[in-house]
N, CA, C and O atoms as CSV, one atom per row, in Angstrom:
chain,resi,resn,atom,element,x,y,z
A,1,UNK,N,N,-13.776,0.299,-30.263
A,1,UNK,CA,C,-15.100,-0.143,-30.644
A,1,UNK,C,C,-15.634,-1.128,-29.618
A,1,UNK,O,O,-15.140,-2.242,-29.444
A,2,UNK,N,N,-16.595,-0.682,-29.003
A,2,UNK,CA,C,-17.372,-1.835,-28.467
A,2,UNK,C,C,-18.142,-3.284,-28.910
A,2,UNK,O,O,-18.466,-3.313,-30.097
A,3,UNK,N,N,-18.362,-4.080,-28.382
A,3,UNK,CA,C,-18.571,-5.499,-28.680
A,3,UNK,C,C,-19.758,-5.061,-29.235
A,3,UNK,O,O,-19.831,-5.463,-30.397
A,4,UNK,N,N,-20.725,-4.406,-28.904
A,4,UNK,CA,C,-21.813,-3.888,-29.511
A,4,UNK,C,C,-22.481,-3.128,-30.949
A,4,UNK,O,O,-23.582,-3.064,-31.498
A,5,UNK,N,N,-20.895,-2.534,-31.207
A,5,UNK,CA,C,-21.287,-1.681,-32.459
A,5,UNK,C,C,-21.537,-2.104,-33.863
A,5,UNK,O,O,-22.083,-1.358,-34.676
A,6,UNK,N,N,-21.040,-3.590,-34.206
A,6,UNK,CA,C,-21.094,-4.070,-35.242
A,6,UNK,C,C,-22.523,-4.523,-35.693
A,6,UNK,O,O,-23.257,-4.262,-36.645
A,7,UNK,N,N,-22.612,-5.609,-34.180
A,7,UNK,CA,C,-24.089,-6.220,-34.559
A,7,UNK,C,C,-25.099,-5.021,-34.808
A,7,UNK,O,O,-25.633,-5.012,-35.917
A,8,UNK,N,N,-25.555,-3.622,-33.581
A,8,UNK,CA,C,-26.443,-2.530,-33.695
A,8,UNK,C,C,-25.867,-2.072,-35.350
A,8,UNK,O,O,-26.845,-2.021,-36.097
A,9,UNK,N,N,-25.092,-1.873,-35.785
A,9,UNK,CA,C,-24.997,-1.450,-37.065
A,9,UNK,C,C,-25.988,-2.055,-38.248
A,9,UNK,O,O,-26.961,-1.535,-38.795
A,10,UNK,N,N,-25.285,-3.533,-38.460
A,10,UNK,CA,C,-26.215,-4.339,-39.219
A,10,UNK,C,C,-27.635,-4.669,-38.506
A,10,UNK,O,O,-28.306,-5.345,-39.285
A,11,UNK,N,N,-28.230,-4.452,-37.449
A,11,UNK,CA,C,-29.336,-4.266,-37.280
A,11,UNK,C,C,-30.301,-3.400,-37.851
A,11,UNK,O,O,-31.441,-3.618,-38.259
A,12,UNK,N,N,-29.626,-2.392,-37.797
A,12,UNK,CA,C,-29.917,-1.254,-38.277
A,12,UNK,C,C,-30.221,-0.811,-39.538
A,12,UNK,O,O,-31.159,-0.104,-39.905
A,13,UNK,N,N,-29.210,-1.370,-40.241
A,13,UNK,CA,C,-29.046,-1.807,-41.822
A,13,UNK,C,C,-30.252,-2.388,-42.127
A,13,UNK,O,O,-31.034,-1.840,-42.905
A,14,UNK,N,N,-30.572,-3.828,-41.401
A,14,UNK,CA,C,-31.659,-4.847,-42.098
A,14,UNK,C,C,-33.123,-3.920,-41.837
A,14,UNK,O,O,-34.084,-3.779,-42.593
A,15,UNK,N,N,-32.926,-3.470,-40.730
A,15,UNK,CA,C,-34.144,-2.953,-40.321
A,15,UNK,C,C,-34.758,-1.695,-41.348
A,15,UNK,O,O,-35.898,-1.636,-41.809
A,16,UNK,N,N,-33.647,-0.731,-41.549
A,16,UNK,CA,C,-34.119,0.123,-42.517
A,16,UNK,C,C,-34.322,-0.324,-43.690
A,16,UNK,O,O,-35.339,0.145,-44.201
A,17,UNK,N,N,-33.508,-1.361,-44.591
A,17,UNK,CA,C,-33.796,-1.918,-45.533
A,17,UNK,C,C,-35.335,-2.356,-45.751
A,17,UNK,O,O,-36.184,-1.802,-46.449
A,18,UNK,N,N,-35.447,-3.510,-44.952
A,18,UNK,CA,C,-37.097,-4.073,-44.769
A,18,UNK,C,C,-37.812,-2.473,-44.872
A,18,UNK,O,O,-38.174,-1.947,-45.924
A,19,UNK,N,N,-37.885,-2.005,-43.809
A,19,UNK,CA,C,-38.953,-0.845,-43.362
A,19,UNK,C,C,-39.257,0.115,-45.227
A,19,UNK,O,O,-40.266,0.325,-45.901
A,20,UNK,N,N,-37.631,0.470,-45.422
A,20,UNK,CA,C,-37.881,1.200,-46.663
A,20,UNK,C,C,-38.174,0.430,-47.794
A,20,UNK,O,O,-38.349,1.160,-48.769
A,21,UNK,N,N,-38.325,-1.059,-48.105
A,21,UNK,CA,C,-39.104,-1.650,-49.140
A,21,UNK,C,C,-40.348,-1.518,-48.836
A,21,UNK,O,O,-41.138,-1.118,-49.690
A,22,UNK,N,N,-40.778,-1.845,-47.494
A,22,UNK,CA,C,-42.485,-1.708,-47.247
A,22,UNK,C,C,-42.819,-0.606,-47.429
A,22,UNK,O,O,-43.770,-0.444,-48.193
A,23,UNK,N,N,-42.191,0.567,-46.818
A,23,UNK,CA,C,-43.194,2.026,-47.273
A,23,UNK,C,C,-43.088,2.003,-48.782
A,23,UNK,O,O,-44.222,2.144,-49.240
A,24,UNK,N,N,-42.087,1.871,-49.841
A,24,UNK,CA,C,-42.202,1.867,-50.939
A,24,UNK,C,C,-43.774,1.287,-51.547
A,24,UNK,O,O,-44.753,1.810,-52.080
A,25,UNK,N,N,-43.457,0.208,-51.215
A,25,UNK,CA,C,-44.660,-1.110,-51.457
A,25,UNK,C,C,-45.805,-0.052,-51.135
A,25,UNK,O,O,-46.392,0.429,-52.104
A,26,UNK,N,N,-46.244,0.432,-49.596
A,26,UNK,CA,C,-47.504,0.841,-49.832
A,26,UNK,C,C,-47.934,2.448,-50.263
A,26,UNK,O,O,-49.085,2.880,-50.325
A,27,UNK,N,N,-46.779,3.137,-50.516
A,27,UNK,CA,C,-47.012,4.083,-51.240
A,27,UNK,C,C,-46.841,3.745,-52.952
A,27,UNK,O,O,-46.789,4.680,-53.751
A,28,UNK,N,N,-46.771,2.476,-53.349
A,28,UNK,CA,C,-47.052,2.327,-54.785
A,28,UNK,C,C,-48.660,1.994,-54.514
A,28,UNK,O,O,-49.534,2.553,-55.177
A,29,UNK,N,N,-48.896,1.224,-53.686
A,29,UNK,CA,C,-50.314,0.847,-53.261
A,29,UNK,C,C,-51.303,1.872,-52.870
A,29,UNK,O,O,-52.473,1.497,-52.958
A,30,UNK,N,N,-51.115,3.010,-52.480
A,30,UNK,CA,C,-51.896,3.918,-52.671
A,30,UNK,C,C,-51.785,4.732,-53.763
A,30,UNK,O,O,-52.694,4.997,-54.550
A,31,UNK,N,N,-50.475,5.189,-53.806
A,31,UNK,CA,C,-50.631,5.716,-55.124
A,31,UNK,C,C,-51.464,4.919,-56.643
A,31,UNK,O,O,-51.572,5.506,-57.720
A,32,UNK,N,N,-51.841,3.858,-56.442
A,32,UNK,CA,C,-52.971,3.030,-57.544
A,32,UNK,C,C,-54.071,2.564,-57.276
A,32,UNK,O,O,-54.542,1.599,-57.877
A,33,UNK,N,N,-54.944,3.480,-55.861
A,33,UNK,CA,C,-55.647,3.097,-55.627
A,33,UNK,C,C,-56.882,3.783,-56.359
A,33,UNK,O,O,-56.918,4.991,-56.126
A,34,UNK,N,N,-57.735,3.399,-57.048
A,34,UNK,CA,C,-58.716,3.781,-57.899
A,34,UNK,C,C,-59.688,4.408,-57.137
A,34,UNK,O,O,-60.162,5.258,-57.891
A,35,UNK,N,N,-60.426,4.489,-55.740
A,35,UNK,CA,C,-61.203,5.364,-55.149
A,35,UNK,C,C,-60.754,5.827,-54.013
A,35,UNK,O,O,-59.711,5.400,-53.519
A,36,UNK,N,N,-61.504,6.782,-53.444
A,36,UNK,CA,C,-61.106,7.325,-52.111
A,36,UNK,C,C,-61.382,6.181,-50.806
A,36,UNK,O,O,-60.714,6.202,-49.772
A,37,UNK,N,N,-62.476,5.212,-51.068
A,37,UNK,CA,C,-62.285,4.387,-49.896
A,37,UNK,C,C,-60.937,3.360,-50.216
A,37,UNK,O,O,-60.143,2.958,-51.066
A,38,UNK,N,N,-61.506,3.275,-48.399
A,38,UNK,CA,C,-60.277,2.196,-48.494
A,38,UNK,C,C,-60.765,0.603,-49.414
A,38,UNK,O,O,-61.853,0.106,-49.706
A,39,UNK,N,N,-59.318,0.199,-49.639
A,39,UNK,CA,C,-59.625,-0.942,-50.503
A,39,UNK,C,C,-59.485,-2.428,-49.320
A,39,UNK,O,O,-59.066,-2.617,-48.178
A,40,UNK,N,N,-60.135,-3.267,-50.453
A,40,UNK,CA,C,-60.471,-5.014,-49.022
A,40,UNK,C,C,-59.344,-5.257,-48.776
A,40,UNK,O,O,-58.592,-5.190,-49.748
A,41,UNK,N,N,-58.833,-5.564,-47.682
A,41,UNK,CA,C,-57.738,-6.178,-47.414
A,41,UNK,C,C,-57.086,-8.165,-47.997
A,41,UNK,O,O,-57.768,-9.180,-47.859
A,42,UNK,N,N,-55.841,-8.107,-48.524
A,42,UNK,CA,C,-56.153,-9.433,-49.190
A,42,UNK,C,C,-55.784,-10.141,-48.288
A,42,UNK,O,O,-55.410,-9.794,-47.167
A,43,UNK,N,N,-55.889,-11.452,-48.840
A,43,UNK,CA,C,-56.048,-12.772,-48.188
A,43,UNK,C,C,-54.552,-13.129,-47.825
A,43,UNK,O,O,-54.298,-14.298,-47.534
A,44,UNK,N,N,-53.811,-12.425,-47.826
A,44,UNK,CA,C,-52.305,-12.512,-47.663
A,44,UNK,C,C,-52.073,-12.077,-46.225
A,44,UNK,O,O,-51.569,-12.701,-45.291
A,45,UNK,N,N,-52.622,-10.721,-46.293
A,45,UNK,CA,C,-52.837,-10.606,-45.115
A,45,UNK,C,C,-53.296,-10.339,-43.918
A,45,UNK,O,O,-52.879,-9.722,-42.938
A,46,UNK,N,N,-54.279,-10.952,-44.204
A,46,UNK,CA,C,-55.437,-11.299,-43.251
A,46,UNK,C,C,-54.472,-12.977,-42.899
A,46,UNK,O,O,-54.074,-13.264,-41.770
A,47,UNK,N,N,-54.323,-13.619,-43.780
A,47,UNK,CA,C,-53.740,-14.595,-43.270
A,47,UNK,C,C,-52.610,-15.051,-42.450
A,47,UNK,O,O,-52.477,-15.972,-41.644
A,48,UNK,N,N,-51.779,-14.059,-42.933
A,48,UNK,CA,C,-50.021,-13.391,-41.954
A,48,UNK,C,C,-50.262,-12.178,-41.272
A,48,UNK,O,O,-49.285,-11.484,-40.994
A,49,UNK,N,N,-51.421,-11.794,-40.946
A,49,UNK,CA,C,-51.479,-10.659,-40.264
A,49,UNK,C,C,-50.081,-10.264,-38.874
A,49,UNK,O,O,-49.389,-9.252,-38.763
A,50,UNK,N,N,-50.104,-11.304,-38.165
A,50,UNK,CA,C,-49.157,-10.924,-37.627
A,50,UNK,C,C,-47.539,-10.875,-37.952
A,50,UNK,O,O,-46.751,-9.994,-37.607
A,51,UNK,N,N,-47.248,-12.150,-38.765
A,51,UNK,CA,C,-46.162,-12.028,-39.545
A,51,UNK,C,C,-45.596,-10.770,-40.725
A,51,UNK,O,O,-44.429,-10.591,-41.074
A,52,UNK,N,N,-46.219,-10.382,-40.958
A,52,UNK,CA,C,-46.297,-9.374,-41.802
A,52,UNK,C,C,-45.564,-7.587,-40.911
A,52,UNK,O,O,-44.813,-6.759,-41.426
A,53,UNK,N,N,-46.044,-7.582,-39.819
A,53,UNK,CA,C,-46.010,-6.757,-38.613
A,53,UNK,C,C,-44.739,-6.298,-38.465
A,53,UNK,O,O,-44.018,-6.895,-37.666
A,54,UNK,N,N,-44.186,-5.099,-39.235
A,54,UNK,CA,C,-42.795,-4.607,-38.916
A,54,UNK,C,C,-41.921,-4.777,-37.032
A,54,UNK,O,O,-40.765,-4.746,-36.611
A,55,UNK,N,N,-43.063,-4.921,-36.525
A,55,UNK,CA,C,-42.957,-4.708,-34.824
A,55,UNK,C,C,-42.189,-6.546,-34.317
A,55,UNK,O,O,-41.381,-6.958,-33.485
A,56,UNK,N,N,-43.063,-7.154,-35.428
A,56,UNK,CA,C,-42.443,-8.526,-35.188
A,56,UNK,C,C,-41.454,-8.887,-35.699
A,56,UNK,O,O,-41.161,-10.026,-35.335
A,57,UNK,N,N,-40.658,-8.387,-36.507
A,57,UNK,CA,C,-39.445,-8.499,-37.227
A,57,UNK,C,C,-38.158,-8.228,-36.248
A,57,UNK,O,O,-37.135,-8.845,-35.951
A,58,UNK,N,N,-38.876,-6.730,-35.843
A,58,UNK,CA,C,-37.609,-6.378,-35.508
A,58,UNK,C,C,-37.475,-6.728,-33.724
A,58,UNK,O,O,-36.577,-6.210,-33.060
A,59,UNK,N,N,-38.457,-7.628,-33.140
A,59,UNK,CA,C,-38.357,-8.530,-32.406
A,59,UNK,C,C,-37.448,-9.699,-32.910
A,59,UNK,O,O,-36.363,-9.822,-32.342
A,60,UNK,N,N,-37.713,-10.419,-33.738
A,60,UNK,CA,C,-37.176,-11.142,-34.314
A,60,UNK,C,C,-35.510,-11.091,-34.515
A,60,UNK,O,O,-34.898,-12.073,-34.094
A,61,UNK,N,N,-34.953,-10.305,-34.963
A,61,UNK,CA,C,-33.798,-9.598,-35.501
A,61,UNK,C,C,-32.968,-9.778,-34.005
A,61,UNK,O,O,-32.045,-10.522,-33.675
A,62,UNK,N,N,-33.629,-8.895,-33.377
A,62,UNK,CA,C,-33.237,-8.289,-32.320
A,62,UNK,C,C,-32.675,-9.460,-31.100
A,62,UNK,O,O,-31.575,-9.520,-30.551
A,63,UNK,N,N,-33.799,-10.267,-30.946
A,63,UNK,CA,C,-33.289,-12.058,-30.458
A,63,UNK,C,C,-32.238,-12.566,-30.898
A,63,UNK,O,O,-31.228,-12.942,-30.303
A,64,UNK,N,N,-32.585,-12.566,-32.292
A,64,UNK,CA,C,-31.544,-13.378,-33.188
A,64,UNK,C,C,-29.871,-12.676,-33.363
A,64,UNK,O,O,-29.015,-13.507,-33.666
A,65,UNK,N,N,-29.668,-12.056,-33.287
A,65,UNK,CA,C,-28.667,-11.022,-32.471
A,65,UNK,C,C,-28.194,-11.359,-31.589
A,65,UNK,O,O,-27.278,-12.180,-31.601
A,66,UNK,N,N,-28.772,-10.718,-30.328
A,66,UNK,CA,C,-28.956,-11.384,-28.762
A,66,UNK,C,C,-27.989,-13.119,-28.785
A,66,UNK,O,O,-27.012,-13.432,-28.105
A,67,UNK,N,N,-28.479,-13.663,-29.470
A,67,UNK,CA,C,-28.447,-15.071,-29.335
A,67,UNK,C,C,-26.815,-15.187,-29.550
A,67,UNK,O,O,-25.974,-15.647,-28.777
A,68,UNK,N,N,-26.657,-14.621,-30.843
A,68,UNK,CA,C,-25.305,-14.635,-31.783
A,68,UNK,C,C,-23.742,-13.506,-30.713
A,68,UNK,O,O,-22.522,-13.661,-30.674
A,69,UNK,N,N,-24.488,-12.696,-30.186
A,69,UNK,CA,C,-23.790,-12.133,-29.279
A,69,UNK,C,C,-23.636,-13.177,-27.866
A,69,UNK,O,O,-22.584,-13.215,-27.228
A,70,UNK,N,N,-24.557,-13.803,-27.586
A,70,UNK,CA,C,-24.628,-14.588,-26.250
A,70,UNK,C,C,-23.322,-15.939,-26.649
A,70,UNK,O,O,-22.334,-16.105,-25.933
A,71,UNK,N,N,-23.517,-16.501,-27.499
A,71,UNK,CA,C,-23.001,-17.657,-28.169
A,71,UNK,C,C,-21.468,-16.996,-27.727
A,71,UNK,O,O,-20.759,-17.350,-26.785
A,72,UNK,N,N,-21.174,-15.756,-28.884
A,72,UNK,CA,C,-19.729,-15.369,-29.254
A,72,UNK,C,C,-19.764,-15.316,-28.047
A,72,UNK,O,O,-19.853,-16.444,-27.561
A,73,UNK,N,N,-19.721,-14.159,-26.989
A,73,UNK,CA,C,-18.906,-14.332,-25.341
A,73,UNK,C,C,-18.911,-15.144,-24.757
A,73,UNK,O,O,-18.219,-15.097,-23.740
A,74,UNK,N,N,-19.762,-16.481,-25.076
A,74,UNK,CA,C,-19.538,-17.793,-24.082
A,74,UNK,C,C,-18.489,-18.930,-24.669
A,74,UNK,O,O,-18.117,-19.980,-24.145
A,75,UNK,N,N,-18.006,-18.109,-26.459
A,75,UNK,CA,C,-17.170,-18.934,-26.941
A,75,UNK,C,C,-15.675,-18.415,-26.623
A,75,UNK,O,O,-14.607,-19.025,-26.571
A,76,UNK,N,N,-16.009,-17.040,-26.428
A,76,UNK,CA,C,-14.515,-16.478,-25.958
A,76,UNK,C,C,-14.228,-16.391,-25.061
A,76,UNK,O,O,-13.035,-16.120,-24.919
A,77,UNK,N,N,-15.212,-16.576,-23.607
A,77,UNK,CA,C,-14.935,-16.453,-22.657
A,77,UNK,C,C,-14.825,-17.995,-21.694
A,77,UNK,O,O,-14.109,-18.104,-20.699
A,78,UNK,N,N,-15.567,-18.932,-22.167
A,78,UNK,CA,C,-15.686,-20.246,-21.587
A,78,UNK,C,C,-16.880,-20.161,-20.455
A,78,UNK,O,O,-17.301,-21.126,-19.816
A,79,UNK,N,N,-17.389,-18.641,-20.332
A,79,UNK,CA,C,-18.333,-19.240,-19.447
A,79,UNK,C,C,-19.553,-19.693,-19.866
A,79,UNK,O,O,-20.333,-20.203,-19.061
């Protein structure tokens, strides 16, 4: 096993997790949507617009990883 396979695993994990609660979320959200237009966007997120952003997460993740991998080989290795 490579030094790699654990962390890409649980990446992977969190990432599909998140991703498959949100499509849930907005296919309950359309599925209750009372007309054919689109509905106002709320104040949630308009306000976290970018936080909200699956694209920024898994930026996020992906660093935070990075970091935890960087740490461990500089703790096992001394450099």
């Amino acid at each position: 096993m490579g030094m790699w396979l654990i962390p890409a695993i649980i990446a992977i994990v969190i990432i599909s997790a998140i991703s498959f609660v949100y499509t849930l979320k907005i296919a309950k959200m359309t599925s209750e949507r009372k007309s054919e237009n689109d509905t106002p966007i709320s104040e949630t997120v308009e306000e976290y617009a970018t936080m909200l952003n699956p694209i920024v997460w898994v930026y996020a993740i992906f660093l935070l990883f990075l970091g935890i991998m960087i740490f461990y080989y500089w703790s096992k290795t001394g450099y």
